[in-house]
C-alpha positions in Angstrom: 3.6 -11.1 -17.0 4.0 -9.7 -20.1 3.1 -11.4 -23.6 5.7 -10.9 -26.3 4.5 -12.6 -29.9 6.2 -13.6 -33.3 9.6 -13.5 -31.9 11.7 -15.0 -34.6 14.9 -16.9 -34.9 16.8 -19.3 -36.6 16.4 -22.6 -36.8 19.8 -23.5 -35.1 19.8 -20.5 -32.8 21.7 -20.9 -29.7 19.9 -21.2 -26.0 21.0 -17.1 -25.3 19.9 -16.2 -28.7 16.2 -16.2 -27.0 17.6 -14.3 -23.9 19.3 -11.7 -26.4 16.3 -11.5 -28.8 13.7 -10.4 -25.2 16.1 -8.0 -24.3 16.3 -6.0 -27.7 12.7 -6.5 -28.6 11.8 -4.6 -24.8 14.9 -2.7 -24.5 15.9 -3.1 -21.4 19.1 -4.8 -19.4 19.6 -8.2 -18.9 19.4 -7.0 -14.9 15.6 -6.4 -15.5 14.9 -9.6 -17.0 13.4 -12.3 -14.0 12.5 -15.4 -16.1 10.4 -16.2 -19.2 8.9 -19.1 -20.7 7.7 -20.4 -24.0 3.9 -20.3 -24.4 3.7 -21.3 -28.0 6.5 -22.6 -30.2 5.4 -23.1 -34.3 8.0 -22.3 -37.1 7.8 -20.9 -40.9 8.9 -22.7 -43.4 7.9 -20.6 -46.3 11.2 -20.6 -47.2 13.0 -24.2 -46.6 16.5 -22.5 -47.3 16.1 -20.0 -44.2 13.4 -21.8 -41.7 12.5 -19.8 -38.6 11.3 -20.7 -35.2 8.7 -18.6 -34.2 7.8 -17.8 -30.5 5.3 -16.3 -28.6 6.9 -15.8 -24.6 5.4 -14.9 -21.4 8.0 -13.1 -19.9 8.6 -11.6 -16.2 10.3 -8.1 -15.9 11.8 -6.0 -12.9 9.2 -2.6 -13.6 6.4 -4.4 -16.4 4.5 -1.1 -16.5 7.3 0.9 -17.5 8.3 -1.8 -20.3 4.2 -2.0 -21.3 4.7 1.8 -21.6 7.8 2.2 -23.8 6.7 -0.6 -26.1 3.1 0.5 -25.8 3.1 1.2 -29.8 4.3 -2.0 -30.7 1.4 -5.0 -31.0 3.5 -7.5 -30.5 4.5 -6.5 -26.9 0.8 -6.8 -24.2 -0.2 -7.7 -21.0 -0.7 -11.4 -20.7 -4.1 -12.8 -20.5 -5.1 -15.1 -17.8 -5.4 -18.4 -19.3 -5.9 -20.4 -16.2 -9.4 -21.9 -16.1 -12.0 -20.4 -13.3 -15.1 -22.9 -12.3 -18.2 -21.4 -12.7 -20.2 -23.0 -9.8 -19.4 -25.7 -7.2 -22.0 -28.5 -6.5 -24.8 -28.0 -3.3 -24.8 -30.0 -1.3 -27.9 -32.0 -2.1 -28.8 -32.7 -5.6 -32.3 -33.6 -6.7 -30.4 -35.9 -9.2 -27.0 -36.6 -11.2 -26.4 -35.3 -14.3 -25.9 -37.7 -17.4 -23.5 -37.5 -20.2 -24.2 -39.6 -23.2 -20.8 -40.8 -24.7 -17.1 -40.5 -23.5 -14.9 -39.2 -26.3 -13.3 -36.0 -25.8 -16.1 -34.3 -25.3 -17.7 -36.9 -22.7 -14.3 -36.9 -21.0 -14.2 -32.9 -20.7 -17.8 -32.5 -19.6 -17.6 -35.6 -17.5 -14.1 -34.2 -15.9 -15.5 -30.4 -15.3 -18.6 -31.6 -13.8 -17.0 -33.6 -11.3 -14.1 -31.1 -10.5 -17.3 -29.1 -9.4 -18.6 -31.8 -7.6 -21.5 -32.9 -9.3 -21.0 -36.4 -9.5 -21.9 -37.0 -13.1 -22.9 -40.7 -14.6 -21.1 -41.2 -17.9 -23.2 -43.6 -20.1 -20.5 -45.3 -22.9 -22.1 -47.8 -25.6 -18.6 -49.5 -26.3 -15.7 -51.3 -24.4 -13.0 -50.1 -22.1 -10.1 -48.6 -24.0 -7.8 -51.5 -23.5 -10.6 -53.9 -24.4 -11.6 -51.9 -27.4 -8.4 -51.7 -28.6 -8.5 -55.4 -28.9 -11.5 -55.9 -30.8 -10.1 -52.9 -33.4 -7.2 -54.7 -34.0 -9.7 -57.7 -34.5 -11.1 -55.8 -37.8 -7.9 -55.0 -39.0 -5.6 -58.2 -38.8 -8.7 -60.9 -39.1 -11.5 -58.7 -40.8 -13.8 -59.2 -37.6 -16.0 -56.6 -36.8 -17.6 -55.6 -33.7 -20.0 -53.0 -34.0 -20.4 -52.1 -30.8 -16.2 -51.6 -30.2 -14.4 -50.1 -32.9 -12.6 -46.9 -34.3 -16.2 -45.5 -33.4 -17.4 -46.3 -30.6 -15.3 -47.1 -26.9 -14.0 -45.6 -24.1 -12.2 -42.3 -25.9 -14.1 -41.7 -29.1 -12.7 -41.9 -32.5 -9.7 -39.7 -31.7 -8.6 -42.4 -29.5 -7.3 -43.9 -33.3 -6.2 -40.7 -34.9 -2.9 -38.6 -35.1 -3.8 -37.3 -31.7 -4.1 -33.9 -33.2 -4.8 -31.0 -30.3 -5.1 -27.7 -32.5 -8.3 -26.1 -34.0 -8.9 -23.2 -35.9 -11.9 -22.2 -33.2 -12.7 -18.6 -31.7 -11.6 -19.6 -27.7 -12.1 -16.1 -25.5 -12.0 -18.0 -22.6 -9.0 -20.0 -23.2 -11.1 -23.1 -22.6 -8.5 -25.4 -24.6 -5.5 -24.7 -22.2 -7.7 -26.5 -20.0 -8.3 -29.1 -22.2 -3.8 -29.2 -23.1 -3.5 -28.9 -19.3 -6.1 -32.0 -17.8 -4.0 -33.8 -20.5 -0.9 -33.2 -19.3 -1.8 -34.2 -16.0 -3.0 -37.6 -17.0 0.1 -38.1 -18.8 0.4 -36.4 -22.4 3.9 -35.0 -22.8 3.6 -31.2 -21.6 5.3 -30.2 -24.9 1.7 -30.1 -26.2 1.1 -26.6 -24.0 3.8 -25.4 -26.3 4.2 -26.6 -29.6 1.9 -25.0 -32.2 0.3 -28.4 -33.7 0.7 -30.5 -30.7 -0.1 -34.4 -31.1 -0.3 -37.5 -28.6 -0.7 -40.5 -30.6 -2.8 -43.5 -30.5 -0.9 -45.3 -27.8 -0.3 -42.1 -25.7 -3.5 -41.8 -25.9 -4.9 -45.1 -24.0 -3.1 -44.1 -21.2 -4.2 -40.9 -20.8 -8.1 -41.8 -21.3 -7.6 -44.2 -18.6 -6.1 -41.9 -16.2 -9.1 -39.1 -16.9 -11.5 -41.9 -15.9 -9.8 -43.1 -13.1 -10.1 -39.0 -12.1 -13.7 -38.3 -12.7 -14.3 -41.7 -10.6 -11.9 -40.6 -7.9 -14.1 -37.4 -7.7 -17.4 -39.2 -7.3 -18.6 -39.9 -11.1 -19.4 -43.3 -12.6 -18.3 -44.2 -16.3 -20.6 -47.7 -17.5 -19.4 -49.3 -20.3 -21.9 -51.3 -22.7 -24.4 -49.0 -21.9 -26.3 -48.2 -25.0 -29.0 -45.3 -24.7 -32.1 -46.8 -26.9 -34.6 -44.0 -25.8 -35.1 -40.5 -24.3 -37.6 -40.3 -21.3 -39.6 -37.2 -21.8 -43.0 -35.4 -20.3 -44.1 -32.4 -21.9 -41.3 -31.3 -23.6 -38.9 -31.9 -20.5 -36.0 -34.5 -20.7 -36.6 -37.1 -17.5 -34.2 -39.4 -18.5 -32.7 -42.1 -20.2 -33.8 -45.7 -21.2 -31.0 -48.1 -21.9 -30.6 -51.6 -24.3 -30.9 -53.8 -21.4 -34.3 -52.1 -20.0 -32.8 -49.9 -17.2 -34.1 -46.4 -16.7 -32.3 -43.2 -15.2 -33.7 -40.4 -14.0 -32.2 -37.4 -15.0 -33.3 -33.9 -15.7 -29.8 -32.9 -17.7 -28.8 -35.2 -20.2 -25.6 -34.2 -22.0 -25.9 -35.7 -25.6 -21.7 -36.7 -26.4 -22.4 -39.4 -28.9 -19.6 -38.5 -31.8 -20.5 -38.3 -35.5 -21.2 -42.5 -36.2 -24.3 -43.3 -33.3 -26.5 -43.8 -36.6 -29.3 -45.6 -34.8 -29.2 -43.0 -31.8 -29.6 -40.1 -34.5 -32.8 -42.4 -36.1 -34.2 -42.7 -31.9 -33.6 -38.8 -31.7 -35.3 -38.4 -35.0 -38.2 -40.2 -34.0 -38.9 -38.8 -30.9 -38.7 -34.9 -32.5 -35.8 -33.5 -31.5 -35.0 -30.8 -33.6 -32.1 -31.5 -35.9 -30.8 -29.9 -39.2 -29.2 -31.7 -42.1 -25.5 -29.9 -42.4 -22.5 -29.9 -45.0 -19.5 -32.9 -44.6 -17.1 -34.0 -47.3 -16.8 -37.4 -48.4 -13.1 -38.7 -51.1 -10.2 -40.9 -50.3 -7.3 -41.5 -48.5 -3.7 -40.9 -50.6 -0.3 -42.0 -49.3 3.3 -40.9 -49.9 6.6 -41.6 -48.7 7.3 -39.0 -45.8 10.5 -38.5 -46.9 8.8 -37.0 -50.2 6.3 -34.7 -48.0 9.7 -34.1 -45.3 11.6 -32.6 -48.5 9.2 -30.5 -50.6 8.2 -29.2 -46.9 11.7 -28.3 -45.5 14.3 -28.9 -48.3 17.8 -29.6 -46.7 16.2 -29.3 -42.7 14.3 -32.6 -43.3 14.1 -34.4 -40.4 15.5 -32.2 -37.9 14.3 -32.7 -34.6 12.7 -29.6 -33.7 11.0 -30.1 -36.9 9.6 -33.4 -36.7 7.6 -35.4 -39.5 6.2 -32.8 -41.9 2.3 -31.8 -42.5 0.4 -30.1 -45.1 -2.4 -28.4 -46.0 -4.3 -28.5 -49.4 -7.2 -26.4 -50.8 -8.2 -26.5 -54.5 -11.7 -25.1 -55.8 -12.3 -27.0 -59.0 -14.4 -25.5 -62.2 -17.4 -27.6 -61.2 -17.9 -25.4 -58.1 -16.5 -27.6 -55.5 -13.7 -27.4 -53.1 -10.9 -30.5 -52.9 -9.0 -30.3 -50.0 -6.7 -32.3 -47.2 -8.0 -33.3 -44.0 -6.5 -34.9 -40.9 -3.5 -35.2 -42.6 -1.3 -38.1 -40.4 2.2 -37.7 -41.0 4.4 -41.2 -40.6 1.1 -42.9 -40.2 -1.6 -45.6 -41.3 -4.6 -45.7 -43.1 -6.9 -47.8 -41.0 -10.7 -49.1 -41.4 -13.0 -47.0 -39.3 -16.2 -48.6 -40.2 -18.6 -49.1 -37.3 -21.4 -51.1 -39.4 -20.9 -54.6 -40.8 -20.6 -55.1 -44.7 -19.2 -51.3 -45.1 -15.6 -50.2 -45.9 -14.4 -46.3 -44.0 -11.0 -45.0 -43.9 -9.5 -42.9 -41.8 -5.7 -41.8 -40.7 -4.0 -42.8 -37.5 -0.6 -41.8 -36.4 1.8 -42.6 -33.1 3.3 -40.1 -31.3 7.2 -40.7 -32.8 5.5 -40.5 -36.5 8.0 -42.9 -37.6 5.7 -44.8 -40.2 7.3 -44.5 -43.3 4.5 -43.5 -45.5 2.3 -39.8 -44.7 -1.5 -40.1 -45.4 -4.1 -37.8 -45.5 -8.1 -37.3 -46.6 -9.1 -35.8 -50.0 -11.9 -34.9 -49.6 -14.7 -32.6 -51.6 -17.3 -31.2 -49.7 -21.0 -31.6 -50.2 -23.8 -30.2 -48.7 -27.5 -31.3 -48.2 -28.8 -30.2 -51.2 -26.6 -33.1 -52.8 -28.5 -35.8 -50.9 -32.4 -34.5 -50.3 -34.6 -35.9 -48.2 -35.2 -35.7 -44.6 -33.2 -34.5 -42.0 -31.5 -38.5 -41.7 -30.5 -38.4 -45.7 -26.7 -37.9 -45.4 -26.7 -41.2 -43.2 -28.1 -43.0 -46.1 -25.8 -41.0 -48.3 -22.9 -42.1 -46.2 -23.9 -45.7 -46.1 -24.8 -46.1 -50.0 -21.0 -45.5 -51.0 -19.8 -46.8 -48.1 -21.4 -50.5 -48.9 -20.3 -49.8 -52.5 -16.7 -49.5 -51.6 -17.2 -53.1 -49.3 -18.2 -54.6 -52.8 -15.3 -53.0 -55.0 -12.7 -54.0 -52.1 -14.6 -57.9 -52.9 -15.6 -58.2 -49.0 -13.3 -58.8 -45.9 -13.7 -55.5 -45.3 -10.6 -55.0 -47.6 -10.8 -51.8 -49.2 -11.0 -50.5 -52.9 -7.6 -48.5 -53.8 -6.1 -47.6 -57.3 -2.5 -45.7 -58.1 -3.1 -42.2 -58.7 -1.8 -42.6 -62.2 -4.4 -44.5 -63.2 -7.0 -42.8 -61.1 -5.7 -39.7 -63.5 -5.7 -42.0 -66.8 -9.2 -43.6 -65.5 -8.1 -47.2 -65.9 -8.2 -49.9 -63.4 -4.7 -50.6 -61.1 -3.2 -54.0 -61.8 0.1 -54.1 -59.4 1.4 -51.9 -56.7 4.6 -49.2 -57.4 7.4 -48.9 -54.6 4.4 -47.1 -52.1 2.9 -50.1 -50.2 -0.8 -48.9 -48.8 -0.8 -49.5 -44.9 -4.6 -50.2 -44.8 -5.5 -53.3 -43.0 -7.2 -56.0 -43.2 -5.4 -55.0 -46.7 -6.6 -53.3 -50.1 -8.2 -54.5 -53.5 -6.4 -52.7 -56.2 -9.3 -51.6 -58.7 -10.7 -48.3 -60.3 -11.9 -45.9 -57.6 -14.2 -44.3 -60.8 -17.3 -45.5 -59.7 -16.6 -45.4 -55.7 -18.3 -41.9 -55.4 -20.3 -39.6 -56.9 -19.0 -38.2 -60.4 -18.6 -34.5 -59.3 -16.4 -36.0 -56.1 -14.3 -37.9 -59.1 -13.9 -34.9 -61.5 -13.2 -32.4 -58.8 -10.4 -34.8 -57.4 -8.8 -35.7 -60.9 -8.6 -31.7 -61.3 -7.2 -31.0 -57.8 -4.4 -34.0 -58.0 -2.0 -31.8 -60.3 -3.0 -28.4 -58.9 -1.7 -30.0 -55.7 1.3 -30.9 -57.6 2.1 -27.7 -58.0 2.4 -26.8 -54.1 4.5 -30.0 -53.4 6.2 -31.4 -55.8 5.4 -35.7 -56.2 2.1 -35.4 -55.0 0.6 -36.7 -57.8 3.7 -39.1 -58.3 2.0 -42.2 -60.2 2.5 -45.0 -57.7 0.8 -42.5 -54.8 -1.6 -45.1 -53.3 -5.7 -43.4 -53.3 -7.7 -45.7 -50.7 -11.4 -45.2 -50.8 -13.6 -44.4 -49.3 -13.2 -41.4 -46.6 -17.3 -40.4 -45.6 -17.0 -39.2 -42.0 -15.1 -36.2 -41.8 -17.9 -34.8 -40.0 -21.7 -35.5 -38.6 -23.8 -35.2 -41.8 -26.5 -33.2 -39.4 -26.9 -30.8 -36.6 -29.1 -31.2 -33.6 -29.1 -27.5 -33.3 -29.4 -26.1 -29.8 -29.7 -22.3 -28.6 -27.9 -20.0 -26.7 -28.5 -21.9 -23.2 -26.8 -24.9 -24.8 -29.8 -27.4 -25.0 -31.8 -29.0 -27.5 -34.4 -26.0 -28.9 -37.1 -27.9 -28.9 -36.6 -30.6 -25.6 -35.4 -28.6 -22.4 -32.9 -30.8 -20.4 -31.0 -32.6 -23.0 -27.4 -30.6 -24.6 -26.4 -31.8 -27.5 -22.5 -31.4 -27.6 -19.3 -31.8 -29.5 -18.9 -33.5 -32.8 -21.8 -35.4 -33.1 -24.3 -32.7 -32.5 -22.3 -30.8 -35.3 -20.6 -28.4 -32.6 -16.7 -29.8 -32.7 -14.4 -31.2 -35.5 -11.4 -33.0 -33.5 -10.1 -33.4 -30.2 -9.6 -30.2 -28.8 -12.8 -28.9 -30.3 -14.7 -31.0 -29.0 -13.0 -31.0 -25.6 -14.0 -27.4 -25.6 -17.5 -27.7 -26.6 -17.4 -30.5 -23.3 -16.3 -28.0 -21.1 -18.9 -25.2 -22.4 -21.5 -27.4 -21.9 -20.8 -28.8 -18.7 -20.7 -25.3 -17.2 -24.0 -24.7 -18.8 -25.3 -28.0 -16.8 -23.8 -27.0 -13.7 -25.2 -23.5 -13.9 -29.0 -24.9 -14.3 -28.5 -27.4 -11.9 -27.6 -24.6 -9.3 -30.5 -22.7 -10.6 -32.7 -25.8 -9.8 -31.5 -26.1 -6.5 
């Protein structure tokens, strides 16, 4: 197969206009052309009067070295790579005991899904509820301010990206194309398989529950075990050698591979890890607000007159502003036709965070600014950015008056610096519902001045951004995990042999895909030393 890049047409091109556009770019007849397909579709909208599609093709030819030849001068024209994912090992026959993975978000799911494809059987240890369950008690915080913190946005059978925009691109270096395996076991459990395809592909929360349903009911079929409400409390260890895990309720596993999944909120499983030694470093995370808009506003200063077409969708962005205190402002996990919704996993404390369906029909678009901070902005030891987190996280519960409604102010006055007394036309979408107020004192006063000065700089890039009945909701403070339990080159722990931290709560992932990838990595690593055992 050959691999043919930034092919580029119009917006309304015509089905042959693809066929047409192959043949010139290789120069050769359409007798020599056996099929192609579309391996990535994305578009540029830099100009939202002329709009192109932009394609990237695997394409089969009648005589592919003789094409590879003429076009050998042209980077645009290569041999495909092989993106189809090769196991590593497959299981003995006898194990001297099962692997355990610690958590089953994406990165669980993934490391759970591998090992078991290999055949090793894995035991997949999750603190929260079944999705379906979990769903219910999230939409218990949200419609009647009750709080479970042990099944939330948090913690439960898919992770946090379970309530998210479903986002499946990253920005990571992939040489092994490890995240077309993570698109493809997604389409098979029933994500649509434009998401092999589409350059920001998305599921949506409700997609989603299917789909993380389907994954476990495949590990399972394959011999693992998922338990749910099975909180790890303690690390069994002998002389620097993972044995195993102790659980809430007293049980004990024996394990000499402990895959360490937990996302970026298991608090009191970073305090146990802390206390028994395990090497972890603090690490840089951003911490602002939440700010909605009419989509329609983002749809038209994105593609002008092409606003809402279909190959199009809802529109995105993506902000950066470095302020003259020395600190960047930008967007993150920007949820087009979405909801803000509470994310907080512990009681008295108010976290946003963005959530989108798959048809990104909402009528408002919502997305993070955020300014990001680093450890030298919260010193102490290596558990300080938790405290950090939870200090303006608590404060926000107070200026939202409890309920867990949240603190939120009109960008207007945000700018002005005077409190919000009554909504514009933009109605916020948080539940269990807002507390208009001023946001001035809801985080630190760099995070204030650096977002006051990045408000009209965004402005600039798309026009009613700063519009004075935009909604800020506050506070955003888990972008990320706030530390890193660094590991080495084998993939485990460097100071506690047997244990890998993973994904985004180690500090190795940011998102779904990510962190799917970092599963998968992982996983092999496991199954390799497991071998080696044997």
């Amino acid at each position: 197969m050959i691999r043919l890049t930034e092919l580029r047409l119009p917006l309304e091109h015509s089905p042959e206009a693809l066929t047409t556009a192959i043949l010139e770019k290789l120069g050769m007849a359409a007798t020599d052309l056996i099929d192609f397909t579309i391996f990535k579709r994305g578009y540029d909208a830099r100009k939202r009067t002329a709009i192109r599609l932009v394609y990237t093709l695997e394409v089969q030819v009648a005589n592919e070295a003789a094409v590879l030849s003429r076009c050998s001068h042209d980077p645009q024209v290569s041999l495909s790579p092989d993106t189809r994912y090769h196991f590593v090992t497959q299981a003995p026959k006898e194990l001297p005991h099962r692997p355990i993975i610690i958590g089953f978000g994406p990165c669980g799911i993934m490391a759970g899904l591998v090992l078991a494809q290999m055949g090793f059987q894995p035991i997949i240890l999750e603190r929260g509820k079944k999705v379906r369950e979990r769903t219910k008690d999230t939409w218990g915080l949200w419609r009647k301010s009750v709080l479970n913190p042990e099944s939330n946005v948090q913690f439960g059978e898919g992770g946090a990206g379970t309530f998210s925009d479903g986002k499946l691109y990253s920005q990571i270096k992939d040489p092994k194309h490890y995240g077309r395996k993570v698109l493809t076991e997604f389409v098979k459990a029933g994500a649509p398989e434009e998401i092999l395809y589409v350059s920001k592909p998305h599921i949506g929360t409700f997609r989603l529950v299917k789909m993380v349903e389907n994954m476990r009911a495949q590990i399972e079929a394959l011999g693992g075990e998922v338990r749910f409400q099975r909180q790890v409390t303690d690390l069994l260890i002998e002389q620097g050698q993972v044995r195993g895990v102790m659980l809430a309720n007293g049980e004990q596993l024996r394990s000499d591979h402990v895959i360490l999944a937990l996302g970026h909120s298991a608090r009191d499983t970073f305090k146990m890890l802390f206390e028994r030694k395990v090497f972890m470093e603090a690490k840089p995370f951003s911490i602002g607000f939440r700010i909605e808009h009419p989509q329609t506003l983002i749809d038209q200063a994105r593609f002008g007159q092409q606003a809402g077409h279909e190959l199009l969708g809802a529109a995105d962005y993506k902000l950066v502003h470095h302020a003259n205190n020395g600190r960047s402002v930008y967007s993150f996990c920007m949820c087009p036709g979405g909801q803000v919704v509470a994310a907080t996993s512990e009681e008295n404390r108010v976290v946003t965070n963005g959530m989108s369906q798959y048809s990104r029909a909402e009528r408002n678009a919502n997305a993070g600014i955020v300014v990001g901070i680093s450890p030298e902005d919260y010193p102490g030891t290596v558990l300080a950015g938790l405290d950090f987190q939870r200090h303006w996280e608590s404060h926000a519960f107070e200026l939202g008056e409890g309920s867990y409604r949240a603190p939120a102010q009109l960008v207007g006055d945000f700018l002005k610096g005077i409190p919000s007394k009554q909504l514009g036309q933009i109605e916020p979408s948080y539940q269990p519902g807002v507390q208009l107020t001023d946001l001035t004192t809801s985080l630190p006063a760099y995070a204030i001045t650096a977002i006051r000065e990045a408000l009209p700089a965004f402005e600039r890039q798309i026009k009613g951004f700063s519009r004075y009945d935009a909604v800020l909701t506050g506070v955003e403070t888990r972008t990320s995990s706030p530390l890193r339990i660094t590991r080495g080159e084998d993939l485990q722990s460097l100071n506690l042999q047997g244990l890998y931290p993973a994904g985004e709560g180690a500090g190795y992932a940011g998102g779904i895909l990510s962190a799917g990838v970092d599963g998968i990595r992982v996983a092999e690593a496991v199954a390799l030393s497991l071998n080696a055992v044997n």
